[in-house]
C-alpha positions in Angstrom: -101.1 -146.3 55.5 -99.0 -143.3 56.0 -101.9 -140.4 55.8 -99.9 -136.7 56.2 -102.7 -134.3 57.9 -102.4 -130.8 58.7 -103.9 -127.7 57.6 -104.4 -126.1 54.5 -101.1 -124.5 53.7 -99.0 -126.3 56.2 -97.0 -128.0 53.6 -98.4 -131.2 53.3 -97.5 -131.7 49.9 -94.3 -130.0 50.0 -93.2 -132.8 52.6 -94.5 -135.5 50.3 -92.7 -134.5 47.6 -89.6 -133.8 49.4 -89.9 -137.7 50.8 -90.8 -139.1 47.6 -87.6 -137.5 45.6 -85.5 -138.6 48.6 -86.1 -142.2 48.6 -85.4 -144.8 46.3 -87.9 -146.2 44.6 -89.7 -149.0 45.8 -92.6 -150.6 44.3 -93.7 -151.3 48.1 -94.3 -147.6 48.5 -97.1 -146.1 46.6 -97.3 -141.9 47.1 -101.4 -142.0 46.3 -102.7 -139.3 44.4 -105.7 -137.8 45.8 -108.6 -137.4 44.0 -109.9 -133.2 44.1 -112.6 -131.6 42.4 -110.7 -128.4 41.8 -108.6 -128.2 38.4 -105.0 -128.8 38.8 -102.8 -125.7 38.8 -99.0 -125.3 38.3 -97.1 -125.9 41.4 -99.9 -126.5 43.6 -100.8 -130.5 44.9 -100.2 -133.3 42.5 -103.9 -134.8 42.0 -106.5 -135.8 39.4 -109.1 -133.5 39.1 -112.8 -134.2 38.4 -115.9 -132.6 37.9 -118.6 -133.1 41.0 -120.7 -135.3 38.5 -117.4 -137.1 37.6 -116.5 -137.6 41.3 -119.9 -138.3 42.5 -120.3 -141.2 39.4 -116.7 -142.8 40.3 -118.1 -142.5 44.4 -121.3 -144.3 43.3 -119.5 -147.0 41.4 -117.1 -147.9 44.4 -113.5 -146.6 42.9 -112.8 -144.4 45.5 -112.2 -146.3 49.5 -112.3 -142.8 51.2 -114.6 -139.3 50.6 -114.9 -136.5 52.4 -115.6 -133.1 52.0 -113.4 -129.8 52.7 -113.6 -126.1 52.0 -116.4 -126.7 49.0 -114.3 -129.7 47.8 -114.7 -133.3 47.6 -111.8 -135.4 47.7 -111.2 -139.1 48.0 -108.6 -141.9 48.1 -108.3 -144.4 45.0 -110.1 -147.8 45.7 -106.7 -149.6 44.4 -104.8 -148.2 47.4 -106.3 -151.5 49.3 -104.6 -153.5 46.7 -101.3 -151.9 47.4 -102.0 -152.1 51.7 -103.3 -155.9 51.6 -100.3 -157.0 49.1 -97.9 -155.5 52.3 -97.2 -151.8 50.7 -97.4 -148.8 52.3 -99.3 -145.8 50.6 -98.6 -142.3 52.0 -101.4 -140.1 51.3 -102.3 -136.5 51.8 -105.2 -136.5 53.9 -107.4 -134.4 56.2 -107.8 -134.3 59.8 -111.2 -133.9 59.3 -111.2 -137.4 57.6 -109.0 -139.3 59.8 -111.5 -141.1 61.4 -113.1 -142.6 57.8 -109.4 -142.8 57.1 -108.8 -145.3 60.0 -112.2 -146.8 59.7 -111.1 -148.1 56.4 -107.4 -148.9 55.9 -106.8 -150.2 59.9 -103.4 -149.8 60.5 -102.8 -145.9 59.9 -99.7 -143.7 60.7 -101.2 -139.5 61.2 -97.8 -137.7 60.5 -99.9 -134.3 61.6 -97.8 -130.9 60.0 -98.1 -128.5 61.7 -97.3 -124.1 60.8 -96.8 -121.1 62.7 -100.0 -118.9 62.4 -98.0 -116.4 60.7 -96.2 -118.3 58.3 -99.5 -120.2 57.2 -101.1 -116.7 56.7 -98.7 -115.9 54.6 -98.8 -118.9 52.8 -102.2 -118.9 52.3 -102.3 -115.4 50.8 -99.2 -116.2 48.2 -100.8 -118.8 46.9 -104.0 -117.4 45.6 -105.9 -120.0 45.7 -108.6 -118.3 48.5 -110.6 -114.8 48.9 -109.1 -113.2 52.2 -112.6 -114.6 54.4 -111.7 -118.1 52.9 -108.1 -117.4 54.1 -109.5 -116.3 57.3 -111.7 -119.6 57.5 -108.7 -122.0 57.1 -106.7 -120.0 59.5 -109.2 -120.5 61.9 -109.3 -124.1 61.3 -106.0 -124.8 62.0 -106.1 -123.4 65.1 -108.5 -125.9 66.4 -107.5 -129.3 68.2 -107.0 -132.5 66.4 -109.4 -135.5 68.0 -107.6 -138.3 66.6 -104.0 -137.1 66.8 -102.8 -138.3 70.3 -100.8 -140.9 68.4 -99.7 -138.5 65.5 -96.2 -137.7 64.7 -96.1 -134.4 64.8 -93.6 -132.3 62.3 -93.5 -128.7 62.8 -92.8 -127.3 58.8 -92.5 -123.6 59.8 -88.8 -123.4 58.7 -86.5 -124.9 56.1 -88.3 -127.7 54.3 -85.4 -129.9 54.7 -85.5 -130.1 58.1 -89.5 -130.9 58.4 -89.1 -133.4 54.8 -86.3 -135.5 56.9 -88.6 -135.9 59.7 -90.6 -137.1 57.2 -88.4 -139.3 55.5 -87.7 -140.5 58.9 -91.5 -141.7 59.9 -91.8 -143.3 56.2 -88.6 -145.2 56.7 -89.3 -146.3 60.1 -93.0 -147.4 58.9 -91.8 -149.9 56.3 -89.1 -150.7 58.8 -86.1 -149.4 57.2 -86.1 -151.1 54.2 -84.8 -148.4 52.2 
């Protein structure tokens, strides 16, 4: 398990993206989509969206292996992604700091690829896309700014700059996960 953590506007899924149109496919690697209980807009993360209820029926039945909750959200990690890990695969995953731990606890073996923003950028991030009233915006700022518990071990890819150069650091870490195999 490859799980990409980092703050809200840092570029998580930005990187993912840029990784997953960069290498070949192979069935071994699964990029998960998260489930979000927010509606899906154009250009923002790749997920399937749910209503509470919806998310809180599929949580009860046992489809999801991870929840947690974030900024009024819930969000959680499809069940079959421990199909794909036990099989050999590797999932990469847009996760949460926050959830690292439950993260861990769960899939075992677990690669934190931790992005990281300069202040300023991610303030201006935040703001262009809309998503958050300027105390929200304030809120997540302030929550990137605190420390990480479980990221001694991360690698750590700074994404204030050109994508490319954070997304090959990227494609880097996923490459040397599966060991090279692409």
């Amino acid at each position: 398990m490859i799980a990409v953590v980092g703050p809200s506007g840092a570029g998580k899924d930005s990187l993912i993206n840029y990784a997953r149109e960069r290498l070949p496919a192979d069935p071994s690697v699964l990029f998960v989509r998260r489930v979000v209980t927010r509606t899906a807009l154009a250009g923002a993360e790749d997920h399937d969206s749910l209503s509470v209820a919806s998310f809180q029926a599929l949580q009860a039945a046992g489809r999801f292996a991870v929840t947690w909750e974030a900024h009024g959200l819930l969000y959680a990690i499809p069940a079959h992604v421990r199909e794909h890990l036990a099989s050999g695969g590797v999932a990469v995953v847009n996760g949460s700091r926050a959830a690292l731990p439950a993260i861990r606890s769960v899939f075992g073996r677990v690669l934190a690829v931790h992005v990281t923003c300069n202040p300023d950028v991610l303030s201006v991030r935040l703001a262009a896309r809309g998503r958050e009233d300027p105390q929200q915006q304030r809120n997540r700022l302030a929550r990137a700014a605190l420390p990480g518990d479980d990221l001694a071990d991360a690698i750590e890819i700074d994404n204030s700059d050109e994508l490319a150069t954070a997304g090959d650091a990227l494609v880097t870490a996923i490459r040397t996960a599966t060991g090279g195999g692409f």
